[in-house]
C-alpha positions in Angstrom: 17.8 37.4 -4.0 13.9 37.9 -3.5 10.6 38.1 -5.4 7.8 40.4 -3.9 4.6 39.3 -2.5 1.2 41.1 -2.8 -0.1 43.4 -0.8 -2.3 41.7 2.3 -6.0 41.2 1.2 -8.4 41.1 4.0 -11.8 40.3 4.3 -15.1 41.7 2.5 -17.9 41.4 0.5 -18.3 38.2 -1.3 -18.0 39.5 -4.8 -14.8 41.6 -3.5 -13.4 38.4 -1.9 -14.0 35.9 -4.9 -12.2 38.4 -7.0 -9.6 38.8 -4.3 -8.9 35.0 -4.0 -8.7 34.9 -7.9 -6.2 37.4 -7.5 -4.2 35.5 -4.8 -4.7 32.2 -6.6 -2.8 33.8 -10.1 -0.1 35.5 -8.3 0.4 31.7 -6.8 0.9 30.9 -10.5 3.1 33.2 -11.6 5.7 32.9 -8.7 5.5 28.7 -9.4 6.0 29.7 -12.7 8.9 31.7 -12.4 10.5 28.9 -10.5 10.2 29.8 -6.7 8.0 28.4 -3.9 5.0 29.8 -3.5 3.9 31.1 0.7 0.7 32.0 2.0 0.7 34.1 5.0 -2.6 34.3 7.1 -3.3 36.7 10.1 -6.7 35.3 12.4 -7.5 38.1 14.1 -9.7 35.5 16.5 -7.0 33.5 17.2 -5.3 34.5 20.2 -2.4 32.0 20.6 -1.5 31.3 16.8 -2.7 34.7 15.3 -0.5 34.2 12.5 0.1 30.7 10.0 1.9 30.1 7.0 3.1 27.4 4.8 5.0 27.1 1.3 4.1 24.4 -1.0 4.5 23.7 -4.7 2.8 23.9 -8.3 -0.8 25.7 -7.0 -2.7 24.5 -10.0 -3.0 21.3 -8.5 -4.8 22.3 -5.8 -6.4 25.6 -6.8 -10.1 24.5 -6.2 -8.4 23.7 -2.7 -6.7 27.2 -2.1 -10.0 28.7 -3.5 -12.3 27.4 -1.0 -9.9 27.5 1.8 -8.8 31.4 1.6 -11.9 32.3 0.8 -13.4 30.8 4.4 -10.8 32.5 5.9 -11.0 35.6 4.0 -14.6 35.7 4.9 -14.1 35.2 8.8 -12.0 38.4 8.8 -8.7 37.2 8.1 -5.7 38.8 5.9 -4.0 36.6 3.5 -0.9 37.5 1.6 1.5 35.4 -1.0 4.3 35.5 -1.9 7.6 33.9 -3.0 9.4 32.1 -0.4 12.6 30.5 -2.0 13.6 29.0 -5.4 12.1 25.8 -6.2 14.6 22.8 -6.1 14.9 20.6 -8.8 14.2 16.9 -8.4 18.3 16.4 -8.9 19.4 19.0 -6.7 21.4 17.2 -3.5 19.2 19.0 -1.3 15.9 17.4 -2.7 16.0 14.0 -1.3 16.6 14.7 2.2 13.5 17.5 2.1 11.3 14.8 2.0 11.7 12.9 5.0 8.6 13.3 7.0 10.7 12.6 10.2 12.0 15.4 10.0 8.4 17.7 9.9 6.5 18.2 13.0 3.2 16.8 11.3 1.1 17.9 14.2 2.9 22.0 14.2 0.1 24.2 13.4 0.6 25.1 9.5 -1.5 25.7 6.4 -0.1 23.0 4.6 1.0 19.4 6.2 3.5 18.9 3.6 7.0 20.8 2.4 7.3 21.6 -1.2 9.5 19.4 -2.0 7.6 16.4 -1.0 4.2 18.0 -2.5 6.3 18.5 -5.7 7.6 14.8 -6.0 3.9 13.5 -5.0 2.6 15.6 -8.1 5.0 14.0 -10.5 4.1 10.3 -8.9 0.6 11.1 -9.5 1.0 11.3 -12.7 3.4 8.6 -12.8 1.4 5.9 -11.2 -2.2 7.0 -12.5 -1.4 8.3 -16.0 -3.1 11.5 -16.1 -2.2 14.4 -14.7 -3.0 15.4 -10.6 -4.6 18.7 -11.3 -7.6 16.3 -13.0 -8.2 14.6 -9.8 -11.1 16.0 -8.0 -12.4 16.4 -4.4 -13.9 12.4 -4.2 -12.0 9.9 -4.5 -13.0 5.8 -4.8 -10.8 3.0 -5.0 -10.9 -0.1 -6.4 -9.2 -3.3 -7.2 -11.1 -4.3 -10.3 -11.0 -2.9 -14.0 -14.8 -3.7 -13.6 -15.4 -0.6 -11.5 -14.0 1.4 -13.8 -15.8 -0.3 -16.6 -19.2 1.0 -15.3 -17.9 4.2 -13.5 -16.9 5.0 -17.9 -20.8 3.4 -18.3 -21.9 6.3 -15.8 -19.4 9.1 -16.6 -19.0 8.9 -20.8 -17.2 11.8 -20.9 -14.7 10.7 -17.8 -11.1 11.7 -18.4 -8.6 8.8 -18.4 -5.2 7.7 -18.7 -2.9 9.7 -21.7 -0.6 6.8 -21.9 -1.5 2.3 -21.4 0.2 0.3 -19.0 -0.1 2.8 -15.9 0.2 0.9 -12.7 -2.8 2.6 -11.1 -5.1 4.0 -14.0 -7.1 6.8 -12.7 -10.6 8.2 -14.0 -12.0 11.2 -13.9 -15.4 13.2 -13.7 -14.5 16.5 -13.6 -16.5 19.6 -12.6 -15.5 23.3 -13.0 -15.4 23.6 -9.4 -13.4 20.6 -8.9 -16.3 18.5 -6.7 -16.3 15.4 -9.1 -15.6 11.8 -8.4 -11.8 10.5 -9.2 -11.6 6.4 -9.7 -8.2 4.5 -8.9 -7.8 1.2 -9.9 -5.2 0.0 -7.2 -4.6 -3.4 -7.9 -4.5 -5.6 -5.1 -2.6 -5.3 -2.1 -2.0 -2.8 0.7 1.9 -1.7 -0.7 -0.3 0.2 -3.7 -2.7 1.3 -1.6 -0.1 2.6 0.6 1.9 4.4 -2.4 -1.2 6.1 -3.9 -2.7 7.8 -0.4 0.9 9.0 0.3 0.8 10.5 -2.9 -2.7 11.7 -3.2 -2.4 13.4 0.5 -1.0 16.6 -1.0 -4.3 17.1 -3.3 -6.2 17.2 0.6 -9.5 15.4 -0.7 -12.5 15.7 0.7 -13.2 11.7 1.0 -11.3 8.9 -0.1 -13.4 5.3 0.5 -12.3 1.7 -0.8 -15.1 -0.3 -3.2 -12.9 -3.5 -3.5 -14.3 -7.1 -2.9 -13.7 -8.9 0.3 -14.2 -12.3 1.8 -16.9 -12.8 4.0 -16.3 -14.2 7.4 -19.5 -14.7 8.6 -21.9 -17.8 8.3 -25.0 -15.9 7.7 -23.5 -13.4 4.8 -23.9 -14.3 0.8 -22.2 -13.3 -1.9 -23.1 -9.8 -3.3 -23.6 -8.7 0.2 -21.7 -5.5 1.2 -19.4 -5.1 4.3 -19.3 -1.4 5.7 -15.9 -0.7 8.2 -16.8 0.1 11.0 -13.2 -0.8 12.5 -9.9 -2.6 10.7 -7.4 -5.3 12.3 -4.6 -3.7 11.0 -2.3 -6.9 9.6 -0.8 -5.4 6.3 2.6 -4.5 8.2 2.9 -1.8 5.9 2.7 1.3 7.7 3.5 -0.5 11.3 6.6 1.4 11.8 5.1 5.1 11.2 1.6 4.6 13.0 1.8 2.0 15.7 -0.7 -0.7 15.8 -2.5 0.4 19.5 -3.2 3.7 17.4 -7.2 3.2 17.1 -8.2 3.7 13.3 -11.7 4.1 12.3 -13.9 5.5 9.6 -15.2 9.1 9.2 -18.7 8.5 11.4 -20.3 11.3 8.9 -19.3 9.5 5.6 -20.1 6.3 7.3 -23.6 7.6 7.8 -24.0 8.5 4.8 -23.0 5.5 3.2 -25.6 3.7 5.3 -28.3 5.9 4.4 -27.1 4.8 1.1 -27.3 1.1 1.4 -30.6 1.2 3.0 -31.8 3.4 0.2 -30.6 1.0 -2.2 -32.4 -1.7 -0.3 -29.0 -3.5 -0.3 -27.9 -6.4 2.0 -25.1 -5.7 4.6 -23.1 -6.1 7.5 -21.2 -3.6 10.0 -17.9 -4.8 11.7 -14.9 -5.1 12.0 -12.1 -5.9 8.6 -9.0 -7.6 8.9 -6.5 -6.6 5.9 -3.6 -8.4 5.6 -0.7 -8.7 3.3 -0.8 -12.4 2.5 -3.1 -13.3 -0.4 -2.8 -16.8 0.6 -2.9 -16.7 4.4 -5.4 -19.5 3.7 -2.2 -21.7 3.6 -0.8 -20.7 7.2 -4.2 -20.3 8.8 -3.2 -20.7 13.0 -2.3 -16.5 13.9 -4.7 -15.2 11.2 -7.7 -17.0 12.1 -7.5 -16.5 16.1 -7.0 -12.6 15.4 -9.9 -12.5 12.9 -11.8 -14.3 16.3 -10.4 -12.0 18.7 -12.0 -8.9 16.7 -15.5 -10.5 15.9 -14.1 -9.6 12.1 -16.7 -9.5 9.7 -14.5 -9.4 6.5 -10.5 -9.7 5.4 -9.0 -8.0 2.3 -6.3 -6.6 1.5 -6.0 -2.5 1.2 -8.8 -1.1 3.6 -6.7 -0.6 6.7 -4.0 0.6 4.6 -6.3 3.8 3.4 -7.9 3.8 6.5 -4.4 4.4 8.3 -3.3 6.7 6.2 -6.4 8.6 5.9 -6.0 8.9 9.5 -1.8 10.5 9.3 -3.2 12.8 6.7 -6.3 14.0 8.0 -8.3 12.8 5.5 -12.1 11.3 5.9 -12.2 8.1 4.2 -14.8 4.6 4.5 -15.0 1.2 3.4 -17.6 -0.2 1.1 -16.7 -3.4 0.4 -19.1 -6.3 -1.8 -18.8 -10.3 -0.5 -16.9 -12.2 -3.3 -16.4 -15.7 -1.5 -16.5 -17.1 1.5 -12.9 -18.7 2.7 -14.3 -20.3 5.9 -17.8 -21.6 4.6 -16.7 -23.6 1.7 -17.5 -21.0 -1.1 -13.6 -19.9 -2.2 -13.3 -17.4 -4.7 -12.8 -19.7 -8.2 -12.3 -18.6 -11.8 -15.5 -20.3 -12.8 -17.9 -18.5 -10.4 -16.2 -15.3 -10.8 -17.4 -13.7 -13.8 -20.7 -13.9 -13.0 -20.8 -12.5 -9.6 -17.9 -9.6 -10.8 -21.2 -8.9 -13.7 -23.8 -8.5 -11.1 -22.6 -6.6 -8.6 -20.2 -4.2 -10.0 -23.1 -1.5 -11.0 -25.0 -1.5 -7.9 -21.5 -1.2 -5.7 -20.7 1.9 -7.7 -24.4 3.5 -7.5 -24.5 3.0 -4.0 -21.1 5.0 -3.5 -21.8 7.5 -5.8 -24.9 8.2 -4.0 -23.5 8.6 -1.1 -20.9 11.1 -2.3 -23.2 13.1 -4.1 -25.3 13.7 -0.7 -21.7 14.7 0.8 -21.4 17.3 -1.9 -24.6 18.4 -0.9 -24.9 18.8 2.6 -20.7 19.6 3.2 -19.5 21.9 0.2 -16.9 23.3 2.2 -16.1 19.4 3.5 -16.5 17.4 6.5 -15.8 19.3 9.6 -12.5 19.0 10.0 -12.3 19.4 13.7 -13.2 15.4 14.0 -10.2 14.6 12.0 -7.1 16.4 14.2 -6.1 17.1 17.5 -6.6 20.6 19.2 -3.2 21.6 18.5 -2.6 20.3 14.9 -5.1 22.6 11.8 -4.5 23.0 9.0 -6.2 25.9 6.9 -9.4 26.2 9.6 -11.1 29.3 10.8 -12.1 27.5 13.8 -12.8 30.1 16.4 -9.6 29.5 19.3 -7.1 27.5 17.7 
């Protein structure tokens, strides 16, 4: 029982390789459509220990912008790509689904073109669309995060024409500014806490975004900090338990140092007030009640900041190779006698929540700009562990 491939393609002039990478990217269609797994085979003729990499996945329209970029780097660097259909697609009943998904059971760091099996890229599609209400072919290559229906008040302000939710009541409504090549800005409103923030980068890890960086609120730790004063990670204390038992705590997390640049460039720009440190996320909205452990960690880091989510993206930003930051905007001040109350809320939520987003938008329009094809991905794996790449040697 089979399907046939297409012939291999190899490298050429740019016109003959944009039209050769359309043709690719349709015959990816048609096998999803016909109810198999699409494969992509690629030969490097520069690589001289993996010369040849491939990887199945599922439903290609969800990350054809993705695939378009991707082959066509390789393409132009002299390799052959060829597709085809590599078995039939499972159904989300089928008794072999469920245990396809387990991660444990993938060599994450193998050298592949795609980090995921179908089967879990095909269940993460569905929960997109699940949790965020439209569908994931809409989200583009940027993506911000918030915990605050105000962000997504003025990112609608700035983007009119933003697609939305198709249906009310999503957990995690999601926002989009699409452009035809897919380089738009996506806005999640993740509620609060780092189990959501978890469940929508697992998720969103199959679309392989460009950037992913958290605009949520924090508390300010520091004496000399005021409200409406932003917070930029420079390092997380990791105490949101959530993803303790698949990346161990004495794994160092940090922020992409390129987007992190950026974002500063963007805050000075802005003429903004800020800090750089450390933030402490934990899991306990109220660990103002049981104050002893947290407190002599946030001293042991010098932390700057506590929330609730950062880490959690952060973390998994670093599993799935994806560059991510932290721009988060002082709401209260736990430590120096300014708590976070409903009366002075509303106020503070009005004047801040415009410049927060204009500073990030900035920031990821200048990534657009200066890395179309992405941030270099080299700075976000091991030697042994690409994924697409055309990195001379691996």
């Amino acid at each position: 029982m089979g399907r046939g491939g297409t012939e291999p393609v190899g490298a050429g002039p740019a016109a003959g390789v944009d039209a050769a990478v359309e043709e690719l990217l349709d015959e990816l269609d048609s096998v999803d459509a016909e109810g198999w797994y699409p494969a992509v085979d690629v030969e490097r003729p520069w690589s001289t220990a993996n010369p040849r990499i491939a990887g199945e996945f599922a439903r290609p329209s969800a990350i054809r912008p993705y695939l378009r970029r991707e082959l066509s780097a390789l393409m132009r660097a002299g390799a052959t790509v060829t597709v085809r259909a590599s078995r039939p697609a499972l159904d989300f009943n089928d008794p072999g689904f469920f245990p396809a998904l387990d991660e444990d059971r993938v060599d994450l760091r193998g050298k592949k073109l795609f980090l995921f099996g179908p089967e879990r890229m095909a269940l993460s599609l569905d929960r997109l669309s699940h949790y965020c209400g439209t569908p994931a072919e809409s989200f583009q290559r940027h993506v911000l995060f918030t915990n605050y229906a105000m962000h997504v008040e003025s990112f609608r302000e700035r983007f009119p024409d933003a697609e939305g939710p198709v249906r009310p009541g999503v957990q995690m409504p999601a926002w989009h500014q699409r452009t035809p090549d897919g380089g738009g800005v996506s806005l999640v409103n993740i509620g609060v806490g780092p189990s959501n923030a978890k469940t929508i980068t697992d998720h969103l890890a199959v679309l392989r975004p460009d950037t992913m960086i958290m605009i949520g609120h924090c508390g300010g730790l520091r004496n000399h900090q005021a409200l409406g004063d932003f917070v930029l990670a420079t390092a997380y204390q990791r105490a949101d338990h959530v993803l303790d038992e698949v990346l161990p705590l004495d794994i160092p997390v940090i922020p992409n140092h390129r987007l992190n640049a950026i974002l500063l460039d963007s805050l000075d720009a802005a003429g903004a007030r800020y800090r750089l440190g450390v933030v402490h996320t934990t899991d306990n909205r109220n660990w103002e009640f049981n104050q002893g452990r947290t407190l002599a960690m946030m001293k042991s880091a010098r932390s700057i900041a506590v929330d609730m989510e950062s880490a959690t993206i952060a973390a998994n930003g670093f599993r799935y190779r994806i560059p991510n930051a932290t721009l988060l905007c002082v709401s209260d001040k736990p430590l120096h006698a300014e708590p976070k109350l409903a009366g002075g809320a509303q106020p503070f939520y009005e004047a801040s929540k415009r410049r927060h987003l204009s500073i990030a938008l900035a920031a990821l329009d200048r990534v657009g700009r200066d890395y179309p094809d992405g941030l270099p991905n080299q700075e976000l794996r091991a030697a042994d562990e690409p994924l697409l790449g055309t990195e001379t040697g691996d």
